[in-house]
C-alpha positions, 0 to 999 in steps of 0.5 A: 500500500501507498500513503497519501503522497505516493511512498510505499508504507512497508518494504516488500516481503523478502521472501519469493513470490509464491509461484503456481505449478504452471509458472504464473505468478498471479492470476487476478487479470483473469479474475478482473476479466469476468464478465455478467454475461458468463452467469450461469443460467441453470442452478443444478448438478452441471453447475455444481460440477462447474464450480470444483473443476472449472479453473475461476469457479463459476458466476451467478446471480443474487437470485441463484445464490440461494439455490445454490447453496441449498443443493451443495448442502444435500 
C-alpha cells in the first residue's frame, strides 16, 4: 500500500513470490476479466460440477445464490 503522497508504507516481503505449478505468478487479470454475461443460467448438478473443476469457479446471480447453496448442502 501507498500513503497519501505516493511512498510505499512497508518494504516488500523478502521472501519469493509464491509461484503456481504452471509458472504464473498471479492470476487476478483473469479474475478482473469476468464478465455478467458468463452467469450461469441453470442452478443444478452441471453447475455444481462447474464450480470444483472449472479453473475461476463459476458466476451467478443474487437470485441463484440461494439455490445454490441449498443443493451443495444435500
Amino acid at each position: 500500500m501507498k500513503d497519501p503522497a505516493g511512498n510505499w508504507i512497508a518494504e516488500p516481503p523478502s521472501y519469493e513470490p509464491i509461484v503456481a505449478e504452471d509458472k504464473t505468478l498471479h492470476n487476478l487479470n483473469e479474475y478482473i476479466e469476468i464478465r455478467a454475461g458468463g452467469i450461469s443460467t441453470n442452478v443444478g448438478a452441471e453447475l455444481i460440477n462447474d464450480v470444483s473443476n472449472k479453473k475461476l469457479g463459476v458466476v451467478i446471480n443474487e437470485n441463484q445464490l440461494e439455490e445454490f447453496f441449498s443443493l451443495v448442502s444435500r
